[in-house]
C-alpha positions in Angstrom: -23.1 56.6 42.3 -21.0 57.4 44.9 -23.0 55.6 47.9 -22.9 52.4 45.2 -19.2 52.3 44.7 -18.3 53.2 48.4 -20.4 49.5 48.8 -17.3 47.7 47.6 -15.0 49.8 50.1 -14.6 46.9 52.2 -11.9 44.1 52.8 -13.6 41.0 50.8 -13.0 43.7 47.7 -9.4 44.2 48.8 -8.3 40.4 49.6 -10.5 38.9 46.2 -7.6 36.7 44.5 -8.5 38.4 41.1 -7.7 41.7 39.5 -10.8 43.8 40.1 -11.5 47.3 38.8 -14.4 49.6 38.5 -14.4 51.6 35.1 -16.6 55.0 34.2 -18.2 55.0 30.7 -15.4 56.8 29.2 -13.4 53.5 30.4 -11.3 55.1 33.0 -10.3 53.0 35.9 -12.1 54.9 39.2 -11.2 52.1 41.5 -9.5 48.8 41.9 -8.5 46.2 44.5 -5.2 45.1 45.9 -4.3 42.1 44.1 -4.8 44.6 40.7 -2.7 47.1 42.5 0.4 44.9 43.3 0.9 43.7 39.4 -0.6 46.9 37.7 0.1 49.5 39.9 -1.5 52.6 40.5 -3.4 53.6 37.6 -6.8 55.3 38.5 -7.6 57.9 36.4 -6.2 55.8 33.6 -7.9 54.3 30.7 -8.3 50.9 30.7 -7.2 50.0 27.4 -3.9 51.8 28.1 -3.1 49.5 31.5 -4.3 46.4 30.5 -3.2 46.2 26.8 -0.8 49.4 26.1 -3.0 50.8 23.4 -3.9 54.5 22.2 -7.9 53.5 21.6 -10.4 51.5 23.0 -9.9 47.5 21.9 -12.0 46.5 18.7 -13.4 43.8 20.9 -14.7 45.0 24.1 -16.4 43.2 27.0 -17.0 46.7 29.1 -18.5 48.5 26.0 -20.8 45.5 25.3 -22.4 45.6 29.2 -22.3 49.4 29.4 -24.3 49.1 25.7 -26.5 46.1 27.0 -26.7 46.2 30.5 -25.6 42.7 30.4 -22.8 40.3 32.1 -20.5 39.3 29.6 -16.9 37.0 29.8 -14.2 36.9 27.3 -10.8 35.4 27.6 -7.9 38.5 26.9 -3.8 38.5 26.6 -2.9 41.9 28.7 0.4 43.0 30.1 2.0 43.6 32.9 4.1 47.2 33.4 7.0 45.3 32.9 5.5 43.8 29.4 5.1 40.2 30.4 2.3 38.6 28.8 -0.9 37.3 31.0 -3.6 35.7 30.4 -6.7 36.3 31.9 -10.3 35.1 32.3 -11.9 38.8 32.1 -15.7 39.2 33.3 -17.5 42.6 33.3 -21.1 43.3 35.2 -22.8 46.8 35.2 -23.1 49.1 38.1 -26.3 51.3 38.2 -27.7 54.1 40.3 -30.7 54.9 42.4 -32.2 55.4 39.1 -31.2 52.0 36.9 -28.8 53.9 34.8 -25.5 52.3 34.4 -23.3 54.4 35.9 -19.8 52.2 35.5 -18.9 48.5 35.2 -16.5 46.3 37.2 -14.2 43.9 35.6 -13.0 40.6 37.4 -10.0 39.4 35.4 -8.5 35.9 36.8 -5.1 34.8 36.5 -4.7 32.0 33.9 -1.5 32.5 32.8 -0.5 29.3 34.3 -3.6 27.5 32.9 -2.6 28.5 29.6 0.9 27.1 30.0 -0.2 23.3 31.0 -2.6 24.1 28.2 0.2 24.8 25.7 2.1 21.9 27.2 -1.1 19.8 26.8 -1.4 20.9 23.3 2.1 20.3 22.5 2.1 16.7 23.9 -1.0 15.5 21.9 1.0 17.4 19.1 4.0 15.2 19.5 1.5 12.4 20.0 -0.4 12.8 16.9 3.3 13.4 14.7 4.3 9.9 16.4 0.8 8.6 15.9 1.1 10.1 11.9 4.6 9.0 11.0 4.9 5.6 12.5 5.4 3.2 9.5 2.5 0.9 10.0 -1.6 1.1 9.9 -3.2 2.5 13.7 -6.8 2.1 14.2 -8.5 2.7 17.0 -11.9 0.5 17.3 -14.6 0.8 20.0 -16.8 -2.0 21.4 -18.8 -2.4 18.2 -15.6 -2.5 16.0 -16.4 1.2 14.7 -13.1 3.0 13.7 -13.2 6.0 16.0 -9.4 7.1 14.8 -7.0 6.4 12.5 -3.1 7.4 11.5 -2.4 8.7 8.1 -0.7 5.8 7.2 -4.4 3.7 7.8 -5.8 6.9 6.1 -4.0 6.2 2.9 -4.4 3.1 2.3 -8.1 2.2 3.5 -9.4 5.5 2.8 -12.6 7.6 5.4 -12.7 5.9 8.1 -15.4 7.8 9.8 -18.0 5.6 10.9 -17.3 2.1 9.5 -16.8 -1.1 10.8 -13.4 -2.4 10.8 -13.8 -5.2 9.0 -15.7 -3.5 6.2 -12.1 -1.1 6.1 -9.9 -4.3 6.2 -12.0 -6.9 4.3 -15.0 -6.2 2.8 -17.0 -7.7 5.1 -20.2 -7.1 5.9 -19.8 -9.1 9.2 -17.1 -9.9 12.3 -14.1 -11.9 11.5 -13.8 -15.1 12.8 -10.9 -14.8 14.7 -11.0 -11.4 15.8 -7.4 -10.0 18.2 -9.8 -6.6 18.5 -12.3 -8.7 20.2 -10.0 -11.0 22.5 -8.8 -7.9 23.7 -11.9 -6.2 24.7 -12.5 -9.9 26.2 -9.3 -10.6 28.4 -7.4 -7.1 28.1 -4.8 -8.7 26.9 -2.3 -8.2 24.2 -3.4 -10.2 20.9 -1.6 -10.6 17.9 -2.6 -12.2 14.4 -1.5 -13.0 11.2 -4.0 -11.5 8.0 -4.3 -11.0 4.0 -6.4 -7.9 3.4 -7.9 -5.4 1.0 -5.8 -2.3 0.2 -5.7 0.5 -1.9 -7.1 -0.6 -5.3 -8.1 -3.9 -3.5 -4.5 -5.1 -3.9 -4.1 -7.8 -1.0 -1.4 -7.1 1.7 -0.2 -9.6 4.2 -0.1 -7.7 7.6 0.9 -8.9 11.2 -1.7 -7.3 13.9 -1.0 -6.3 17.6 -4.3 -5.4 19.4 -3.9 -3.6 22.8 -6.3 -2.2 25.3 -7.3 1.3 26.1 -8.5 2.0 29.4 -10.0 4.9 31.3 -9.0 6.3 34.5 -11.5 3.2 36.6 -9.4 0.9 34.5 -12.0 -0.2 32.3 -11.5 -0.9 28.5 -12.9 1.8 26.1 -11.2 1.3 23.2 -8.7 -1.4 21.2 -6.0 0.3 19.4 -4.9 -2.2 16.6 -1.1 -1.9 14.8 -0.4 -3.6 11.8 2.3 -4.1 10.2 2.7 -4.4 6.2 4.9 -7.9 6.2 3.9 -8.1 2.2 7.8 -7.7 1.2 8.8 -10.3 4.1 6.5 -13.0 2.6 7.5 -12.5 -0.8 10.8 -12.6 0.3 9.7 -16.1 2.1 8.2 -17.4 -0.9 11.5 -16.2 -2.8 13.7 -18.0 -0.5 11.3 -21.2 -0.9 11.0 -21.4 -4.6 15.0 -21.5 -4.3 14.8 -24.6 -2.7 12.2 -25.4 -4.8 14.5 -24.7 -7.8 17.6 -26.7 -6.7 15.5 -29.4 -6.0 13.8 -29.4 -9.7 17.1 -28.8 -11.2 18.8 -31.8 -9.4 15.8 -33.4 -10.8 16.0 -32.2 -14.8 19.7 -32.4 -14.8 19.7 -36.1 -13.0 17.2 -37.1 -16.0 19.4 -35.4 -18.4 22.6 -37.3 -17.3 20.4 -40.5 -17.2 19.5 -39.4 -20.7 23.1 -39.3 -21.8 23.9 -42.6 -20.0 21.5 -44.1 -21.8 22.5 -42.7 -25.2 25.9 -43.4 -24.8 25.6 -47.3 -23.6 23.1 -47.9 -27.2 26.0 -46.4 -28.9 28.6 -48.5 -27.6 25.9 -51.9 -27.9 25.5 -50.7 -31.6 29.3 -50.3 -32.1 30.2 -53.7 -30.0 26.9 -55.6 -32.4 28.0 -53.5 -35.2 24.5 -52.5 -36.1 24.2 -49.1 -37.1 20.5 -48.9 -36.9 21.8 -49.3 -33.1 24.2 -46.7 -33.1 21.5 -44.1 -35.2 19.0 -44.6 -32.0 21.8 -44.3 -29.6 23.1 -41.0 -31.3 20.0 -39.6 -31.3 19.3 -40.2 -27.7 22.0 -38.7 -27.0 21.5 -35.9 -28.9 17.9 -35.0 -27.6 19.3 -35.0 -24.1 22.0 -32.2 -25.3 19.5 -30.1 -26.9 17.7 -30.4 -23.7 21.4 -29.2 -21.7 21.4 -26.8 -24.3 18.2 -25.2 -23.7 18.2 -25.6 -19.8 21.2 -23.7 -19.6 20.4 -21.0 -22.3 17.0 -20.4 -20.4 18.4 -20.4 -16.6 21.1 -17.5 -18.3 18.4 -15.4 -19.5 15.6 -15.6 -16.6 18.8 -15.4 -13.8 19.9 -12.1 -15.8 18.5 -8.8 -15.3 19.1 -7.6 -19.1 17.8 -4.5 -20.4 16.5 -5.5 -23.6 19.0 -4.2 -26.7 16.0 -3.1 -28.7 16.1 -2.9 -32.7 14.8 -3.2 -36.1 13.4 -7.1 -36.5 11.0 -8.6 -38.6 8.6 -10.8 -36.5 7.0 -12.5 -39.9 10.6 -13.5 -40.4 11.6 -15.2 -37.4 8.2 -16.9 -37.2 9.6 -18.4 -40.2 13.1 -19.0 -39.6 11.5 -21.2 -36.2 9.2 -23.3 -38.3 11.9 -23.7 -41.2 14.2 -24.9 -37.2 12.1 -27.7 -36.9 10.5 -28.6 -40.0 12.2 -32.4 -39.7 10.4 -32.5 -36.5 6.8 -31.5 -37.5 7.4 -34.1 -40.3 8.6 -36.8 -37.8 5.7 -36.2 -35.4 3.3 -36.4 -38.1 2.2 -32.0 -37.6 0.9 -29.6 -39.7 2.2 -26.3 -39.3 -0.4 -23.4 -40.2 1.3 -19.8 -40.9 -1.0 -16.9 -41.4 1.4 -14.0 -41.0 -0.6 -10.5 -41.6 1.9 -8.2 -39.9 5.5 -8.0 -42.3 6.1 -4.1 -41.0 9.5 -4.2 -39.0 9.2 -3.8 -35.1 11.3 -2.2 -32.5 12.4 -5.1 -29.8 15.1 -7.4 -28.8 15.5 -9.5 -32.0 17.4 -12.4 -29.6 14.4 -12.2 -26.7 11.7 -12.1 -29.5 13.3 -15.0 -31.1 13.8 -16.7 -27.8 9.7 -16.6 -26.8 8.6 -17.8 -30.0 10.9 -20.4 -29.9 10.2 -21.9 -26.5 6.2 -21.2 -27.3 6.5 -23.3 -31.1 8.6 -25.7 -28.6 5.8 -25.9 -26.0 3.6 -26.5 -28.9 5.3 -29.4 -30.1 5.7 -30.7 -26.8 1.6 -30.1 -26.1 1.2 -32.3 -29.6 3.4 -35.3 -28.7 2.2 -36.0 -25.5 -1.3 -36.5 -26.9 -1.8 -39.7 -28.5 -5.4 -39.2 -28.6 -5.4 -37.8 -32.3 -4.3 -39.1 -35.5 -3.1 -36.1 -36.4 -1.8 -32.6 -34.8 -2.3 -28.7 -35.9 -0.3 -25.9 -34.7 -1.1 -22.3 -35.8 1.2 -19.8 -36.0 -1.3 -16.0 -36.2 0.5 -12.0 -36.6 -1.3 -9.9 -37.0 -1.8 -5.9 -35.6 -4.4 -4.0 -34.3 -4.1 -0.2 -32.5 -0.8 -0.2 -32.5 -0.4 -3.6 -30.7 1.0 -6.9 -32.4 -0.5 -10.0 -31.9 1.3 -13.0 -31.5 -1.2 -16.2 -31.3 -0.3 -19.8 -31.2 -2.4 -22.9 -31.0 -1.9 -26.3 -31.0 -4.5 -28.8 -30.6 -2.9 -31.1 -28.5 -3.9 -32.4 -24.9 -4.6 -29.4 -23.2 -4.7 -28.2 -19.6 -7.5 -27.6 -17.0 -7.7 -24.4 -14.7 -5.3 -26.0 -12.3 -2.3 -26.3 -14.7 -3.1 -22.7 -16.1 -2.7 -21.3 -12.9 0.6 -22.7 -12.6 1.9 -21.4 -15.7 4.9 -19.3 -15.3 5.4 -19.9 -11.7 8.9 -20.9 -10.9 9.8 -24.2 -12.2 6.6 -25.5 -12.9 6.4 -27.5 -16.0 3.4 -29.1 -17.9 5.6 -31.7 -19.4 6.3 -33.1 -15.7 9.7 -34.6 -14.9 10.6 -34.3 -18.8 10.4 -30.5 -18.7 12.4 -27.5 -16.9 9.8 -25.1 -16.0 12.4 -22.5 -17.6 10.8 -22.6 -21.1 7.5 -20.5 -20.3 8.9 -18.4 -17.2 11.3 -17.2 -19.8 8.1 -16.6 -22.3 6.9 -14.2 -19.4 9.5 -12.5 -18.6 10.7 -11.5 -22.5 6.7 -10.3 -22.3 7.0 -8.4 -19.6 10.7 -6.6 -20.7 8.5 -5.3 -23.7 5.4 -4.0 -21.7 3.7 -6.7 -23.1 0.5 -8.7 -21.7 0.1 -12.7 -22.4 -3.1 -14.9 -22.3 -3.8 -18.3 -22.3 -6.7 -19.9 -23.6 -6.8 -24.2 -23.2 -9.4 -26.9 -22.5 -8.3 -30.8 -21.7 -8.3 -32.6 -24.9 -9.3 -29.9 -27.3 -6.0 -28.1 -26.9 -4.1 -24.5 -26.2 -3.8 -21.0 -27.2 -1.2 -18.7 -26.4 -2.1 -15.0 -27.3 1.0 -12.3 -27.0 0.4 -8.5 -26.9 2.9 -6.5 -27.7 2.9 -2.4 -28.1 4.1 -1.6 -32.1 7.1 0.7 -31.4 9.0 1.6 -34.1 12.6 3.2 -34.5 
């Protein structure tokens, strides 16, 4: 033993940048090297344990005991401390020492500083920490897409809304697709290395569409060549509703210049028959005069009284009405003009239970549905004569509100118009207001409306409504 250790009496163990030190198998420290001396001191005779780590008993984990018990070189990573109590790390190895005979006799330890290691580490650590908050928290969908448009990462944000990303394509994630987009930004990129940008509709959570505005930029390793594409997007959903807001306004002055210059026309028109019949003395004259001009009114009337009630943001003042009753009270409204236009008027009224709702909104939507009716009915002068039904009944605690008129109909087109802003079926003779209203009255009750119609057969308007009661 002796003639071994006296082997490492020499200068290369004295000038080894490391902290060196030879241990017996009771874990005392028997000899050590300079560089171990100038930061530990001197501590032979010591136990290890108690230099290295300031401890009472061995360490639960122990390199030296595992080489002494397997004859083995073994390397661990440990936190000791200094005299002084400052923290270092080092990168420990141990290696067994035997005699003449093969027994091991002690071990020597190599411990490298890597105290400052662990620092750039931490700092390392710390700035992918702060990259990955910024990466998480930024308000917009991150991807980032390798050559074959696989989604190698993804923000939380992206995470959310298109759910795993873990080996899928990106246009699958986006679209849907089982194939490359067209017009790909990802792909110029990886291309040109450019910046790209691009302007989309795609699939998000629940398959809800979302407008989005898409920035591709290139990722490049240290030889400058392009690795990845990291793609931003930007939900601009709320922007191009607020675009299509801004253009059904114009849409909507335009359309009311329109219906109130027909109006006025109307009135013009009314008012000169009057005066001919007055100035002839005819009364015949003045009776179709008068009642020009009192169509045009009602249609002022109703203009005005809808564009209150869809401009309002009401809550509705909900309370005890009778919905058999007001069907009523409407047909009753215009019985002259069902007689005048030559239309039966079918009431099969099932539900006469009170309901809990705004008795003003409720009479409102049937109203401008019995007038749509009507309206559907006089503009088709294909039939003799014209139906409308008026159907309530309830079912699992929903009323149902049907009516249906056979008069011209509409075709998909016209359907998928319906209460969009302004749109009217009745063309330059009609507001739009009428049926927008209907919706919105439906929608105030958590209600759902559905509309059945074919071209020359006619329409059906079906109302759901929840039965709440007081």
């Amino acid at each position: 033993m002796e003639t071994t250790i006296n082997l490492t009496d020499s200068m290369l163990f004295d000038e080894v940048p490391c902290y060196i030190s030879i241990q017996d198998r009771d874990y005392k420290i028997i000899k050590t090297n300079r560089r171990f001396r100038e930061t530990f001191g001197d501590r032979i005779g010591e136990y290890c344990y108690v230099v290295y780590k300031m401890r009472e008993d061995k360490c639960p984990v122990c390199p030296m005991d595992k080489t002494f018990s397997e004859g083995k070189i073994f390397e661990s990573e440990e936190l000791v401390f200094s005299p002084e109590g400052y923290p270092v790390y080092v990168n420990a190895q141990t290696a067994p020492i035997f005699d003449d005979n093969g027994n091991i006799v002690a071990a020597i330890e190599m411990a490298t500083d890597i105290t400052e290691s662990k620092k750039l580490q931490r700092r390392l650590e710390e700035s992918i920490e702060k990259y990955r908050m910024l990466f998480n928290v930024v308000p917009c969908f991150i991807s980032v897409q390798n050559k074959d448009f696989i989604v190698i990462d993804a923000n939380q944000k992206f995470k959310d809304e298109f759910g795993d990303y873990r080996n899928k394509y990106c246009y699958y994630l986006y679209k849907k697709r089982d194939s490359r987009c067209e017009i790909c930004p990802v792909a110029e990129t990886f291309e040109d290395g450019k910046i790209h940008t691009s302007e989309e509709i795609v699939a998000g959570k629940d398959d809800v569409p979302i407008n989005i505005l898409v920035l591709a930029a290139p990722i490049r390793n240290e030889s400058g060549e392009i690795t990845a594409v990291m793609e931003m997007t930007t939900d601009i959903t709320d922007i191009k509703k607020i675009q299509s807001q801004m253009a059904n306004v114009g849409q909507l002055v335009a359309n009311l210049a329109h219906t109130i210059k027909g109006i006025i026309s109307g009135l013009d028109g009314g008012m000169y028959v009057v005066e001919s019949g007055f100035r002839q003395n005819k009364d015949e004259i003045i009776k179709k005069g008068w009642e020009m001009v009192q169509r045009n009114v009602e249609r002022v009337s109703h203009l005005v009284l809808d564009m209150l009630y869809y401009a309002k943001d009401r809550v509705p003042e909900k309370q005890e009405i009778f919905i058999d009753k007001v069907c009523e009270e409407i047909v009753e409204l215009y019985s002259k003009k069902f007689n005048d236009l030559n239309i039966e008027v079918k009431l099969d009224l099932r539900f006469s239970d009170s309901f809990f709702g705004d008795s003003k909104a409720i009479y409102t939507m049937i109203l401008n549905l019995v007038e749509n009716a009507i309206d559907a009915c006089k503009w088709d002068s294909d039939k003799n004569k014209h139906i409308i039904e008026i159907l309530l009944s309830n079912y699992d605690n929903y009323i149902y509100l049907t009516i249906i008129d056979n008069g011209h109909g509409m075709n998909e087109d016209v359907k998928s118009k319906l209460f969009t802003p302004l749109y009217s079926t009745k063309g330059s003779s009609g507001s739009g207001f009428g049926l927008m209203v209907v919706k919105k009255i439906v929608d105030e009750h958590n209600g759902l409306i559905k509309v059945e119609s074919e071209i020359g057969k006619g329409s059906k308007f079906i109302i759901k409504l929840p039965l709440t009661k007081l």
